[in-house]
Backbone as ProteinMPNN parsed JSONL, in Angstrom:
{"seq_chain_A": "XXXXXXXXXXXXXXXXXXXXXXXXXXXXXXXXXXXXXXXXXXXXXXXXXXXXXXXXXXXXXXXXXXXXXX", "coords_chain_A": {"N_chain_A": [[111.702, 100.154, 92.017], [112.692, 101.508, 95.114], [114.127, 104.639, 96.693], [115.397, 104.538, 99.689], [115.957, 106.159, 102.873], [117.412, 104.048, 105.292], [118.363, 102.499, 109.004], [120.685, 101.433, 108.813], [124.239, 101.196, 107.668], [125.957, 101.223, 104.428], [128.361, 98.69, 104.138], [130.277, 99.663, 102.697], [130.622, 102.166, 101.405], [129.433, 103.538, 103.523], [126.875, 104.79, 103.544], [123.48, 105.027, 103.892], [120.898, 105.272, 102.526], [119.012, 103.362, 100.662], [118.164, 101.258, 98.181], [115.307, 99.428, 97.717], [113.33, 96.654, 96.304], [110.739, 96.619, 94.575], [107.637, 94.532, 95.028], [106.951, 93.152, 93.154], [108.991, 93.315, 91.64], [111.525, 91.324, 89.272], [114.383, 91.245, 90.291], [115.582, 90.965, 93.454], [116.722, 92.252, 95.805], [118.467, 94.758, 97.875], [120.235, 97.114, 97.626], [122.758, 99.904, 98.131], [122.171, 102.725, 97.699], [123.946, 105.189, 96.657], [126.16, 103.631, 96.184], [125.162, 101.587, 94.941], [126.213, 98.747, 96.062], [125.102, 95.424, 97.198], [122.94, 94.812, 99.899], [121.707, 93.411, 101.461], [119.475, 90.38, 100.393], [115.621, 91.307, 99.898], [114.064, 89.702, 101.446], [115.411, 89.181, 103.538], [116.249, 91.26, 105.142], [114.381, 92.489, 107.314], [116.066, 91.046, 109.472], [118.519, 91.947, 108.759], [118.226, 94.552, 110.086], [117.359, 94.468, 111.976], [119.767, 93.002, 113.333], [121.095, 95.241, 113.003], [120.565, 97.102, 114.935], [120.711, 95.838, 117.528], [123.081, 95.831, 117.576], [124.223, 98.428, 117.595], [125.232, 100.749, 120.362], [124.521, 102.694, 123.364], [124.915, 105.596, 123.579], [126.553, 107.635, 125.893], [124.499, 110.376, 126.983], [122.771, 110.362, 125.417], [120.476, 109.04, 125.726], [116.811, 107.774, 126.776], [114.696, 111.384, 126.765], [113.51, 112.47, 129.238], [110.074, 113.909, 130.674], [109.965, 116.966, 132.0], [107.649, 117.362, 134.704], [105.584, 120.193, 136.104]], "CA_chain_A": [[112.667, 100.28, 93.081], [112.34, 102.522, 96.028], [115.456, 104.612, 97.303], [114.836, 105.553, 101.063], [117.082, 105.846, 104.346], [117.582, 103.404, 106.614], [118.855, 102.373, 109.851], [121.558, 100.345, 108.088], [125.56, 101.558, 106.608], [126.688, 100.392, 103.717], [129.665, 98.373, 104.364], [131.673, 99.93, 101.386], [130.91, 103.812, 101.586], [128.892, 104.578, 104.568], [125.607, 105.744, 103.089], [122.614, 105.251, 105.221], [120.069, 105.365, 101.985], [119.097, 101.914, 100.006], [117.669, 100.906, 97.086], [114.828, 98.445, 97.99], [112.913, 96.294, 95.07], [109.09, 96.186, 94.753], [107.251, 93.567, 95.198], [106.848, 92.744, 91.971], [110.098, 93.346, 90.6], [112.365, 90.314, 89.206], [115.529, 91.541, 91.256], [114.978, 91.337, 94.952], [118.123, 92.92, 96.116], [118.401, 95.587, 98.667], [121.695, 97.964, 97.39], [123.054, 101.032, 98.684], [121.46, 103.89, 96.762], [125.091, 105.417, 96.251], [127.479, 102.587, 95.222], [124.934, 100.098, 94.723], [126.737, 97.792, 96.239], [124.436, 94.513, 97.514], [123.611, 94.579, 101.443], [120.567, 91.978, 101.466], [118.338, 90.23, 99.601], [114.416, 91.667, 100.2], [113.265, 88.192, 102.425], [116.205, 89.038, 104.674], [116.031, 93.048, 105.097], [114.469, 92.875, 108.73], [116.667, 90.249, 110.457], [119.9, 92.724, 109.09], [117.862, 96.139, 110.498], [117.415, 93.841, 113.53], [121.249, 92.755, 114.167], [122.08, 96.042, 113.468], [119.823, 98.103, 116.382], [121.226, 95.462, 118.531], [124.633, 96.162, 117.848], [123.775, 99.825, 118.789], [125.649, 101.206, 121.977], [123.858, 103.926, 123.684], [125.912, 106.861, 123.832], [126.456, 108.669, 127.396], [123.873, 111.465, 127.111], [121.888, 110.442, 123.941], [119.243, 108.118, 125.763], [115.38, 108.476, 126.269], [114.329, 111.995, 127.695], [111.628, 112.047, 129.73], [109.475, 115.086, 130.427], [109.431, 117.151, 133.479], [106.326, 117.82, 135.626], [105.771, 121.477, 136.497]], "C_chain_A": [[112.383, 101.56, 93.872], [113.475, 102.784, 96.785], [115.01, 105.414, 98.792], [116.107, 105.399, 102.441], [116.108, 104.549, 104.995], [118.175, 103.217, 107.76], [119.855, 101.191, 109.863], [122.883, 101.402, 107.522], [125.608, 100.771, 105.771], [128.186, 100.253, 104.329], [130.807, 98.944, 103.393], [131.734, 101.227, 101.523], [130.266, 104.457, 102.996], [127.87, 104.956, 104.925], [124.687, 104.925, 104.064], [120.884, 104.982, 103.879], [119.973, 104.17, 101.078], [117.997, 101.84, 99.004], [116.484, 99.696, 97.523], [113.914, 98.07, 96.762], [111.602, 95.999, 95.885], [108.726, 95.407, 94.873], [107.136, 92.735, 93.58], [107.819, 92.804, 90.886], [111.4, 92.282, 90.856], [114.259, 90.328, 90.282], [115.055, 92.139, 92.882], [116.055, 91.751, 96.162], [117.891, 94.095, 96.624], [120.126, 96.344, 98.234], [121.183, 99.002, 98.128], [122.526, 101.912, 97.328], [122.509, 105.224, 96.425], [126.213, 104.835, 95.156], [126.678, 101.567, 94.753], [125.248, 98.661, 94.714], [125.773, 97.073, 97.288], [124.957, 94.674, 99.036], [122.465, 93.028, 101.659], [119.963, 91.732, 100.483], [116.999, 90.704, 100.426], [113.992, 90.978, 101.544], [114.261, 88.745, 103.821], [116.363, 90.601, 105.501], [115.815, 92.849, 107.039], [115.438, 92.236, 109.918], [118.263, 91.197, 110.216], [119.498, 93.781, 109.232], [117.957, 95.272, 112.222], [118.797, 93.555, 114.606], [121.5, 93.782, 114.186], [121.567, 96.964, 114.447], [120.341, 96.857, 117.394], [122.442, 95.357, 118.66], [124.845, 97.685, 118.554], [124.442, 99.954, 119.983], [125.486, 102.217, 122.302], [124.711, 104.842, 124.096], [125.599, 107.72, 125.049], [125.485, 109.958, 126.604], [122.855, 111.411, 125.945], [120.576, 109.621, 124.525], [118.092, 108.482, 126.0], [115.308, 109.673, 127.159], [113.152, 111.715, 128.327], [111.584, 113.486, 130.401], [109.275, 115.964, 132.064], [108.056, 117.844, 133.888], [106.47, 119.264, 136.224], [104.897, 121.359, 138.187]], "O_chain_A": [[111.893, 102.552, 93.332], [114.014, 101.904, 97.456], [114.473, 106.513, 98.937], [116.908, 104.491, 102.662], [114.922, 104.245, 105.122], [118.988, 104.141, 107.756], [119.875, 100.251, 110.658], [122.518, 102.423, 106.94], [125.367, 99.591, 106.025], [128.937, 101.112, 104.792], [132.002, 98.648, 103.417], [132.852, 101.677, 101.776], [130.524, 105.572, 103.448], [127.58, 105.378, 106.045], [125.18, 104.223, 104.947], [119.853, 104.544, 104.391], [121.083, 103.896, 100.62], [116.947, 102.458, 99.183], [117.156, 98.683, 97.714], [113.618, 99.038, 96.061], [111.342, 95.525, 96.991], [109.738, 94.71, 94.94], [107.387, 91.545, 93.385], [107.684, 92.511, 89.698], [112.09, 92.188, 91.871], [114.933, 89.399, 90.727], [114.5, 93.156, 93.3], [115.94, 91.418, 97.342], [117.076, 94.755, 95.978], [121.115, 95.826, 98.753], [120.068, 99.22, 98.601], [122.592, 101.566, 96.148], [121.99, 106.243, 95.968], [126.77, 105.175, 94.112], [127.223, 100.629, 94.171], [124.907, 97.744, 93.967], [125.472, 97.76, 98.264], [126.089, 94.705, 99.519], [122.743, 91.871, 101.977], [119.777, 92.584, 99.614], [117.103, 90.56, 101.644], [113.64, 91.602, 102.546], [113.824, 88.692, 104.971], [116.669, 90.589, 106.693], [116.713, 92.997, 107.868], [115.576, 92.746, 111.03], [119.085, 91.247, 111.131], [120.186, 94.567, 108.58], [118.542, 95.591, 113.257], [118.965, 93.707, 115.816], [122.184, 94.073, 115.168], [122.432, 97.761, 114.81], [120.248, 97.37, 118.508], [122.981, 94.879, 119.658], [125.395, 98.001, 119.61], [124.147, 99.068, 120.785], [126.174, 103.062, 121.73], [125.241, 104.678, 125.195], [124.573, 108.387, 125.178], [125.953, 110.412, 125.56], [122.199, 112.399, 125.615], [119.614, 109.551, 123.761], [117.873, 109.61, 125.558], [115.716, 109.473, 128.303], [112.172, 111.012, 128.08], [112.584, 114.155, 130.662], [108.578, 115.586, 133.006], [107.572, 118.811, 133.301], [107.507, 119.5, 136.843], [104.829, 122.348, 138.917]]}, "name": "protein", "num_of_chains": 1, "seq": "XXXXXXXXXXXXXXXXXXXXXXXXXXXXXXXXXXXXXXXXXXXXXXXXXXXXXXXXXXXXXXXXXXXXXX"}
């Protein structure tokens, strides 16, 4: 198992960091790396990183900079 951030909340506490299972390991379950409470199974991981950057709403003043020319 590999505990790393993502661009995902857990729905129960908040956390931001997940438990993801190896390839080779019999439990293919994606938990929160806090409560360990179940957000996906492995197979499904990018389609719920995907809904959630398109739930995303760009915050007044947070969007891309871009660089000025001298």
């Amino acid at each position: 198992m590999l505990d790393v951030p993502l661009e995902l909340r857990c729905n129960v506490c908040g956390h931001d960091r997940f438990t993801l299972p190896t390839v080779d390991a019999a439990d293919q379950d994606v938990r929160c790396g806090e409560c360990l409470a179940f957000k996906c199974h492995a197979d499904d991981l990018e389609q719920h990183m995907l809904a959630a950057a398109s739930s995303l709403t760009p915050q007044p003043g947070k969007g891309a900079r871009r660089s000025c020319a001298s």
